[in-house]
N, C-alpha and C positions, 0 to 999 in steps of 0.2 A: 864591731863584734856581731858574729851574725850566729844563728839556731846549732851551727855548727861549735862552734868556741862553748858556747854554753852545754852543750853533750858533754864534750870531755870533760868540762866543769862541773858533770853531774852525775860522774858514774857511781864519786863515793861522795854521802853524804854526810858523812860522821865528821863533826867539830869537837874539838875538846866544850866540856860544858862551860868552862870557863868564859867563851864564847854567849853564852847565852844569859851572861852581864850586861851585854848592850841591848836586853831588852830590859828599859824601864819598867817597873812595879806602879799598877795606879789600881784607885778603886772609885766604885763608883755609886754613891750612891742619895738614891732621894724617895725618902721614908720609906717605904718595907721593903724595896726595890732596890738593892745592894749586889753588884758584883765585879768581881776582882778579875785585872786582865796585868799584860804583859806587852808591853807596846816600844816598837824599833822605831827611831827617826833615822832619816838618811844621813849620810856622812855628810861633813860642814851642813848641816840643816837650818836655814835660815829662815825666821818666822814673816820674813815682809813678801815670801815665796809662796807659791802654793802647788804643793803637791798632791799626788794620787796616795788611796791610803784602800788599804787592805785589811778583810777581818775574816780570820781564820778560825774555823768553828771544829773542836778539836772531838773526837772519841769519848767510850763511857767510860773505860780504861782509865782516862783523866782528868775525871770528876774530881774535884774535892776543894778545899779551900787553902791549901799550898800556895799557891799563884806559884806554881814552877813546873806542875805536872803536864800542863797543856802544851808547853816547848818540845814535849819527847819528840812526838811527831809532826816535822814539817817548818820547824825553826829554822832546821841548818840549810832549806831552802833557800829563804830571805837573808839567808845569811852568807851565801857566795860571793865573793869579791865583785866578782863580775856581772852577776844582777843588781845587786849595791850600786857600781858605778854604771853600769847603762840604765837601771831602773829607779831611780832615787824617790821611792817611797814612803809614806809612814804605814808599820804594820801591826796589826793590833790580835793577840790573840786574849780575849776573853776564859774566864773560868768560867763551867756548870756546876754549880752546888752538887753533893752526893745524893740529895736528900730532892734533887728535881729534871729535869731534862730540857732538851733544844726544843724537840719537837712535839708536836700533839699527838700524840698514838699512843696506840692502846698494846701491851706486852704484855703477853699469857705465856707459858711454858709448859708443855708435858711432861709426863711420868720421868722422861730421860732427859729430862731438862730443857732440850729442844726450844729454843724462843720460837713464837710467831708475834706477825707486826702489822699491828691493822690500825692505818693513819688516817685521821679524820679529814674530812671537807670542810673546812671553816675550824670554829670554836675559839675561846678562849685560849689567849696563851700560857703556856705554863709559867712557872714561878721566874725562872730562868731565863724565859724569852722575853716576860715581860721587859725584868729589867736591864736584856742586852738592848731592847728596843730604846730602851730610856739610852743607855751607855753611846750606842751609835748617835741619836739624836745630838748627845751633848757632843759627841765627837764631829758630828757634821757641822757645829756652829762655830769650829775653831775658826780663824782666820783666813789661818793655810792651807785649809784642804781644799783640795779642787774638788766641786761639788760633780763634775762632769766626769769625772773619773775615779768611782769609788766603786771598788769591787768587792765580792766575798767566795769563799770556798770552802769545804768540809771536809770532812773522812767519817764514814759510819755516822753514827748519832750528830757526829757534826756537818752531814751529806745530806743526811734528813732534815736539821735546821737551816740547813744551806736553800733548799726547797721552799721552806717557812717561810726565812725573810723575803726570798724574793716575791713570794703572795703576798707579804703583810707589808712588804713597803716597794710596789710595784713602778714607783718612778723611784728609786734612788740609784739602781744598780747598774753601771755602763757593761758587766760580764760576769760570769760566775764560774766555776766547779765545780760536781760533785760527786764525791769518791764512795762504791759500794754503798750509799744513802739508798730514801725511796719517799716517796709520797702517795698518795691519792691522784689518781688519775683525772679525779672531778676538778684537781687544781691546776694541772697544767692550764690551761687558757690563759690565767693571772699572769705568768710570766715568759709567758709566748713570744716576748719580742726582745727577751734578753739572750744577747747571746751567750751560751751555756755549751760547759765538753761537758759530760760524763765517763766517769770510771766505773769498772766492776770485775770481778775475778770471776773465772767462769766456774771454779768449783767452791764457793763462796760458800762455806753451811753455817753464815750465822745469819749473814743478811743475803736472803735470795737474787741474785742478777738479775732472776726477772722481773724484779720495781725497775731495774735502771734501763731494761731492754723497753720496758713497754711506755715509760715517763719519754726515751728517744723515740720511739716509734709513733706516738702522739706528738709529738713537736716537729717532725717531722713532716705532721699532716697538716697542724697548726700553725707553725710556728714560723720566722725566718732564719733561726744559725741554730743546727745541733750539730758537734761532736759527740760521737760515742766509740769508744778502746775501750772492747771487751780482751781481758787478758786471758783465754783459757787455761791456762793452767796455776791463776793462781787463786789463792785463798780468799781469804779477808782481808788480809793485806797488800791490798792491793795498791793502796798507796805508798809503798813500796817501788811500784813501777812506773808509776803515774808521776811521782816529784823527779823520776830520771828524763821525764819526757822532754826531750831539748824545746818545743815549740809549745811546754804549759804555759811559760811565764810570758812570751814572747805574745803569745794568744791574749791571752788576757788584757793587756796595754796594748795592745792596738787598738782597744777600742773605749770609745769617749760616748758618754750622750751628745756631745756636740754635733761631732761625725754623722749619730745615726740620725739627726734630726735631719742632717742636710741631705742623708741619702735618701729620706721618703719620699 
């Protein structure tokens, strides 16, 4: 199957929700540091095996304590037949509390409601990153994960946190996405050497494209792999067009820390 098979496999992405039973319910927690995810094992999934495992950091949209709301967007990705069997993955998407967020920034709002988003350099993590930090930890001590290929990816608030972890756990990540997110510019250097696509809609009016044009434009100068697909005409939904991209998933597993160690 090559980038071509997987397009046609990608134009619709709508699964009956019924589908979205083969993602197990798990929670995670240790003392104040509790949260709830949604996690796919690959078909015949064998524990003496080790696989690549994926964690999907979802929108604010799908905050809450559900453990179902995080699936709306980006589930029925990992869920094509045809990814499934050329990609045999475990995929993990975590919940954000209502009541906390992914990333460290700071959200004001004018008269017309208008968000602005100003992301810190360093700091403490929120409630919520904390204890995804804990959550991956415990998931990186399974058996079967392949330590050399563990990736993450976002959309909005989950493009932001997408940013976060790879600062905050700067050897764990073989490759990333992040969709209409944005960070601090002071942070790029931290993850300068993972390779990373960015998404962004170019008429974007919740979260500015220009965090995702200027975070590529510094990696760029920095860095060794950025992708960036600015979509001009679309919104904030931009991951909309980004899960159609036949060469996201394809991108992402090609690449291993083992690989990049031997290409330095």
């Amino acid at each position: 199957m090559n980038a071509q098979d997987l397009k046609s496999n990608s134009k619709d992405l709508k699964v009956n929700h019924t589908e979205f039973k083969k993602f197990d319910k798990g929670r995670y927690i240790d003392g104040k540091d509790t949260i709830s995810y949604r996690i796919l094992f690959p078909e015949n999934f064998n524990a003496n095996q080790k696989y690549p495992i994926v964690f999907f950091l979802h929108g604010r949209g799908e905050s809450g304590n559900d453990n179902e709301k995080q699936l709306k967007n980006g589930a029925a990705l990992f869920l094509q037949e045809g990814i499934r069997k050329k990609y045999p993955a475990i995929v993990v998407f975590p919940q954000c509390s209502a009541d906390s967020y992914w990333a460290n920034v700071k959200i004001t709002a004018d008269s017309a409601g208008k968000r602005s988003f100003s992301f810190q350099k360093g700091g403490k993590p929120t409630k919520a990153m904390k204890a995804l930090l804990g959550m991956i930890d415990n998931m990186l001590d399974k058996p079967y994960v392949n330590l050399n290929r563990v990736y993450v990816g976002g959309l909005s608030m989950g493009g932001m946190g997408t940013y976060e972890l790879l600062r905050r756990k700067r050897k764990t990540f073989a490759a990333a996405f992040a969709i209409c997110g944005g960070d601090n510019i002071a942070n790029v250097n931290r993850y300068k050497h993972v390779p990373l696509w960015i998404f962004h809609g170019g008429k974007d009016d919740i979260v500015n494209p220009t965090f995702s044009t200027l975070i590529a434009n510094q990696l760029k100068i920095v860095g060794k792999e950025v992708k960036f697909t600015l979509y001009p005409d679309d919104n904030h939904n931009s991951w909309d067009s980004a899960f159609k991209e036949p060469e996201l998933i394809p991108f992402l597993f090609a690449h291993s820390k083992d690989s990049a160690t031997k290409e330095k």
